[in-house]
C-alpha positions in Angstrom: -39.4 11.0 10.8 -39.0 9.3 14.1 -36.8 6.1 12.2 -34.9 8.5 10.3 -34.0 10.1 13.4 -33.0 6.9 14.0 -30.6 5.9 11.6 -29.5 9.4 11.7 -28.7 9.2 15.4 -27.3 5.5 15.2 -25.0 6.2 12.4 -23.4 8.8 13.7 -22.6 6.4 17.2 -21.7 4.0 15.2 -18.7 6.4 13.6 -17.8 7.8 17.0 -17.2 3.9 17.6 -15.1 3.2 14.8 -12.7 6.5 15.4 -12.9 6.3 18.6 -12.7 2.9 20.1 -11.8 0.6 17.0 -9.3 3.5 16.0 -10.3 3.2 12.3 -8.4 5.2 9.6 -10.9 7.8 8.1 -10.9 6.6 4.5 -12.5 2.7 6.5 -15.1 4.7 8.2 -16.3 6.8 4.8 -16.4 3.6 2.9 -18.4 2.4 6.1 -20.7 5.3 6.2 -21.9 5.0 2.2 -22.0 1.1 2.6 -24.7 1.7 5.4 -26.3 4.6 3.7 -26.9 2.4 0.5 -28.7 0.2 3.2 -31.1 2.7 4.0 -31.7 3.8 1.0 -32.8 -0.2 0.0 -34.5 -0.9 3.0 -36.3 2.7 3.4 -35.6 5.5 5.7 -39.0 4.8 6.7 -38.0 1.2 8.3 -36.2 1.7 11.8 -32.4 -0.5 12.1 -34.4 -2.8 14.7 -37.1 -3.9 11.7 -34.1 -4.9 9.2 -34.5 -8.7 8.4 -31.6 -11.1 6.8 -33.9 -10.5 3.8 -33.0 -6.9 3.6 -29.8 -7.7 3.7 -29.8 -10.5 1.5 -31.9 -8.1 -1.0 -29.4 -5.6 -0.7 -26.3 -7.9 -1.0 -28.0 -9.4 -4.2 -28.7 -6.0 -5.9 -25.2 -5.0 -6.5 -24.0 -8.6 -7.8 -23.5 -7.7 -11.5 -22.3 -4.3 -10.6 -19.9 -4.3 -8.1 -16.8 -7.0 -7.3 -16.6 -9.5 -4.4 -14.0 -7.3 -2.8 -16.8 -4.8 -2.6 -19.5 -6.9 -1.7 -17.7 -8.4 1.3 -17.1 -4.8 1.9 -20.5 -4.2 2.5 -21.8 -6.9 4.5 -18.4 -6.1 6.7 -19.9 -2.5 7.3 -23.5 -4.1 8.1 -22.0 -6.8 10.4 -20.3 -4.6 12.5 -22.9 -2.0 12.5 -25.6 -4.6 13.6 -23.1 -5.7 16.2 -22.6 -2.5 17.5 -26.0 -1.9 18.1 -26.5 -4.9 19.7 -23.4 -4.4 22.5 -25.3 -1.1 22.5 -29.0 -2.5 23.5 -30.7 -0.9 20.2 -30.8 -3.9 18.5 -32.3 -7.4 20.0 -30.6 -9.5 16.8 -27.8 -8.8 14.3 -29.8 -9.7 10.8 -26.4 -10.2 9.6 -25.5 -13.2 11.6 -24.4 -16.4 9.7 -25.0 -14.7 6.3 -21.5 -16.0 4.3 -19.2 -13.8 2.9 -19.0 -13.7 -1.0 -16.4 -15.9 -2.1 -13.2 -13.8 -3.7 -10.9 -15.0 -6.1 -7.1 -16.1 -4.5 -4.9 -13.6 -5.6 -1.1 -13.7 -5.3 0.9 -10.6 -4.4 3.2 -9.4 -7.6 6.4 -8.5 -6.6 8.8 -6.3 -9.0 12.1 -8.7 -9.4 15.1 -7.6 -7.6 17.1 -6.0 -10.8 13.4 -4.5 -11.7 13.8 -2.6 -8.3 17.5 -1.4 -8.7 16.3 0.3 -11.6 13.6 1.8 -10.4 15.5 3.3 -7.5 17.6 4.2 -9.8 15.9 6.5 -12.2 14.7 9.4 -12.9 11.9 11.0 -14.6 11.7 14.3 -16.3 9.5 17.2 -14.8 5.9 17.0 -15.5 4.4 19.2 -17.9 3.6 22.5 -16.8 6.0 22.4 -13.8 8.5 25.2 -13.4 11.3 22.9 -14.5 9.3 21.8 -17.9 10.5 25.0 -20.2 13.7 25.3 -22.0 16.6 25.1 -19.5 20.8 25.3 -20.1 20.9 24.2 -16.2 19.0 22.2 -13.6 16.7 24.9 -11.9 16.5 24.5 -8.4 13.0 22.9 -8.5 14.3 20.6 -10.3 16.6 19.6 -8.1 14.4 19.4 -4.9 12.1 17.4 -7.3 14.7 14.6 -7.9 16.3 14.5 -4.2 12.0 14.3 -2.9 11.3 12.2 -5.1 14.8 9.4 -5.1 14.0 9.8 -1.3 10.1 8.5 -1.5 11.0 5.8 -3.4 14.1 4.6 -1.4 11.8 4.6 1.3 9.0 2.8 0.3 11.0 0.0 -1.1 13.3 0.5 2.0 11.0 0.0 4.5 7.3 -1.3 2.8 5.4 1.2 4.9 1.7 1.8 2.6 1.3 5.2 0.9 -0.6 6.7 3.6 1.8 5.3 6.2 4.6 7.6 4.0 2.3 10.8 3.1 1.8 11.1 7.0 5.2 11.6 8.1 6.7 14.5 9.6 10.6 15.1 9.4 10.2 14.5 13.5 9.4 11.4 12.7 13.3 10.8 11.4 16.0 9.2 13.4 18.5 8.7 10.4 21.4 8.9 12.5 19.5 5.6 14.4 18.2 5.0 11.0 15.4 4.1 11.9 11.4 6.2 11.5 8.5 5.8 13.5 5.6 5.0 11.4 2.0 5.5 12.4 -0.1 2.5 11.2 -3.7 1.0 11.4 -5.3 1.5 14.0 -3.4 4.2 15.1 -0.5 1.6 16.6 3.2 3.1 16.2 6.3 0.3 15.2 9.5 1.5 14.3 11.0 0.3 11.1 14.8 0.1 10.2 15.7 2.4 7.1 18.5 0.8 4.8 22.2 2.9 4.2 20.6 4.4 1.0 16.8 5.4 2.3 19.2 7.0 5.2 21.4 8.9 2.1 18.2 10.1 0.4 16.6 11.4 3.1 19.2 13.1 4.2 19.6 14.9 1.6 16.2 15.7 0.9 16.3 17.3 4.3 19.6 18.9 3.7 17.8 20.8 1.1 15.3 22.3 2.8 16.8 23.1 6.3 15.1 26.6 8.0 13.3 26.9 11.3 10.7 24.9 12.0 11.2 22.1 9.5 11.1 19.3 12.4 7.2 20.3 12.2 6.9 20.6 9.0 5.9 17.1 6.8 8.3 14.6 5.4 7.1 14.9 1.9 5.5 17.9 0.8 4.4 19.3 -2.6 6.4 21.9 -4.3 4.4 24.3 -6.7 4.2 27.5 -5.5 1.1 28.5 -3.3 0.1 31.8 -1.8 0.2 30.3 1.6 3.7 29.9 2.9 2.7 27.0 5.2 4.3 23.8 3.2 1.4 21.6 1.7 1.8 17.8 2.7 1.8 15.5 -0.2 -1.2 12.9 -0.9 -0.9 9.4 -1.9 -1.8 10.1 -5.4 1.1 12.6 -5.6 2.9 9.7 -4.7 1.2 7.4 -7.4 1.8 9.6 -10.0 5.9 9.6 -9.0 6.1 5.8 -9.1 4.2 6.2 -12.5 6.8 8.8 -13.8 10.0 7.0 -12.4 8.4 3.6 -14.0 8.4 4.9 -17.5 11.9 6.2 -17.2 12.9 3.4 -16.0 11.2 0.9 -19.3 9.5 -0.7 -16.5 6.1 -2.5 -18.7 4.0 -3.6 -15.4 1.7 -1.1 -13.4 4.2 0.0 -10.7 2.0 1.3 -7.7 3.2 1.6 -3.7 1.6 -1.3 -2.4 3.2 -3.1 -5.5 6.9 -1.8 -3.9 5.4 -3.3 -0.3 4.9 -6.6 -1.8 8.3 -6.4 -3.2 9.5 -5.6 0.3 8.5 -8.6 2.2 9.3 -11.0 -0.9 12.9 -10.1 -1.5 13.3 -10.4 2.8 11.5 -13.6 2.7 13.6 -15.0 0.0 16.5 -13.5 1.8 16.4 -15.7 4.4 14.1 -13.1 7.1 12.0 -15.1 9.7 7.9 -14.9 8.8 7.7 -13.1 12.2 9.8 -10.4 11.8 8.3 -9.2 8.6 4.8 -9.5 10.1 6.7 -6.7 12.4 8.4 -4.8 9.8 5.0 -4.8 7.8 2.6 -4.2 10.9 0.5 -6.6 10.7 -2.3 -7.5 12.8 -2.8 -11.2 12.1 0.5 -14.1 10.9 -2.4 -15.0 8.4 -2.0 -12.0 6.1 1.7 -12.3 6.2 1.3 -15.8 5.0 0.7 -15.0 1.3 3.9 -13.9 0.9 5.2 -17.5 1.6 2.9 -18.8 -1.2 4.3 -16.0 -4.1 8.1 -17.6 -2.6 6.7 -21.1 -2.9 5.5 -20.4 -6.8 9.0 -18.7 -7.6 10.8 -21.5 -6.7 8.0 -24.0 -8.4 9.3 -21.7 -11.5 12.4 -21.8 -11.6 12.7 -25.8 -10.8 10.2 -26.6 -13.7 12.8 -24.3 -16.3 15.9 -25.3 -13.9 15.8 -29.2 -13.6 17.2 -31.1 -16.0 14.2 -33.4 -16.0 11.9 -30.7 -16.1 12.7 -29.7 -19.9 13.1 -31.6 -23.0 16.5 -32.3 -23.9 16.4 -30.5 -27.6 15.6 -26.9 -25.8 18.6 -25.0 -26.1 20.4 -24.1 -22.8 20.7 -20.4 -24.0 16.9 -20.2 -24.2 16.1 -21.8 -20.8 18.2 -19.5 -19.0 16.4 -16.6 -20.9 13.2 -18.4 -19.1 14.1 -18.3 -15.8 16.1 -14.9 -15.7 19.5 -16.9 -15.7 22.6 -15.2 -17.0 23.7 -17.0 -20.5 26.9 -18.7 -20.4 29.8 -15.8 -19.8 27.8 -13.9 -17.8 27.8 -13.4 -13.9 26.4 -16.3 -12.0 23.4 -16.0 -9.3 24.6 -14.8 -6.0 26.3 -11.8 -7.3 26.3 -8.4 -5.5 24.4 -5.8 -7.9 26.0 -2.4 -7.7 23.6 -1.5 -4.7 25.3 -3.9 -2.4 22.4 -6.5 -3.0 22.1 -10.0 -3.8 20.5 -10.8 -6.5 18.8 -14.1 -7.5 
């Protein structure tokens, strides 16, 4: 009993620590806290932190191979390291058994942006009520559910494309948060560090009018986004990211969009088009609130295999000389001959490539 006590006792400093000090969001510190009570469970309660060897860990590491991905595994042995660490700035623990074990290797995986015109149309659709919503029956006029469904839900998508704050970034914004007639918002992000991020002429238009629509005391308080299906509590409910999910998987449909449309895909579509736009590496590790240059980087590579693209379609030594100029500009996305060059100004004032 005393080692469980133990863990029991250790665990719990060891969240305290990552709230408190490392400022980690909640959803890091659950995934933290089953990652380390899997390692109990393999090691045995019965075994106190200070026994564990690097061949518990490796044991335990090597027990959920077949199971589990590389993402996952490097999760775990992330949540051991700094838990072992911990303890040892802490005294508890004479040596981390984690120490100079490798991290499993994880395949290299490119962002995947949705193209510029894919975007535009995104934006710029709209997706019929869901079943069972007040708005789903028959209907001779919008009802006016329906019409705070479409001005929430143009207004979420403007600004996650708009800005490429994550899901929970968005779901955790209160109207306070607001400056539109700055346009600008104030965005709360890892670790619990604010930035300010510009909002474009037609996030400002959307949220506007999403706010418009709901003006009464107290709205200031009240959360950005919020869900609107009738509840016996007045107070209005905050929507979750997989409210959020479940728009972009709506709006994508409407829209004839094939790919898996997601939030994080819309950030990745953020920091590509401003990269290939000419925006400095820097300023989009700002815009994106980024810790490190490094993760900002891959960006530069999904640029670098675009233009690899369209070169290898584009150049006239790149192709054989029989292919049909009609079908290599179907290739690369090219308008056919009679059709507006690249460069032109799309109707929502952007440039598209």
């Amino acid at each position: 009993m005393k080692a469980e006590a133990t863990w029991a006792r250790a665990m719990c400093d060891f969240d305290l620590h990552l709230r408190g000090e490392r400022n980690l969001s909640p959803h890091t510190c659950r995934a933290y806290a089953s990652d380390l009570r899997g390692l109990v469970e393999h090691a045995g309660a019965s075994l106190a932190p200070a026994g564990v060897a690097p061949e518990h860990i490796r044991a335990w590491m090597i027990e959920g191979r077949d199971k589990r991905s590389p993402a996952t595994l490097a999760r775990r042995l992330g949540a051991a390291r700094a838990f072992f660490r911990f303890l040892v700035r802490e005294g508890e623990v004479a040596v981390d058994p984690t120490a100079g074990l490798p991290l499993p290797k994880q395949p290299a995986r490119l962002p995947r942006p949705l193209s510029v015109d894919d975007c535009d149309v995104l934006m710029e659709s709209d997706a019929p009520s869901p079943k069972g919503s007040p708005a789903s029956g028959r209907q001779k006029r919008q009802s006016p559910f329906e019409a705070m469904r479409r001005l929430r839900d143009r207004a979420v998508v403007e600004l996650l494309y708009g800005t490429g704050i994550r899901v929970g970034e968005l779901v955790s914004l209160d109207v306070r948060d607001l400056e539109t007639h700055r346009a600008e918002v104030r965005v709360l992000g890892k670790g619990r560090k604010e930035r300010i991020v510009p909002l474009p002429s037609l996030a400002v238009e959307a949220l506007e009018a999403w706010i418009a629509a709901r003006q009464r005391p107290g709205v200031l308080a009240e959360p950005l986004f919020i869900s609107l299906r009738a509840r016996r509590d007045p107070k209005a409910r905050r929507l979750g990211a997989r409210d959020v999910r479940r728009v972009l998987r709506r709006r994508a449909v409407a829209a004839g969009i094939a790919d898996r449309v997601h939030p994080h895909r819309l950030r990745h579509s953020y920091a590509t088009h401003l990269l290939d736009m000419g925006a400095d590496l820097r300023e989009i590790q700002e815009l994106l609130g980024h810790a490190s240059l490094s993760t900002t980087q891959k960006y530069t590579a999904v640029s670098v295999e675009h233009l690899r693209q369209v070169y290898d379609m584009a150049h006239p030594r790149a192709h054989s000389a029989a292919e049909p100029e009609t079908s290599r500009a179907k290739k690369i996305g090219r308008p056919s001959p009679g059709r507006p060059g690249p460069g032109r100004q799309n109707e929502r004032g952007r440039t598209t490539t």
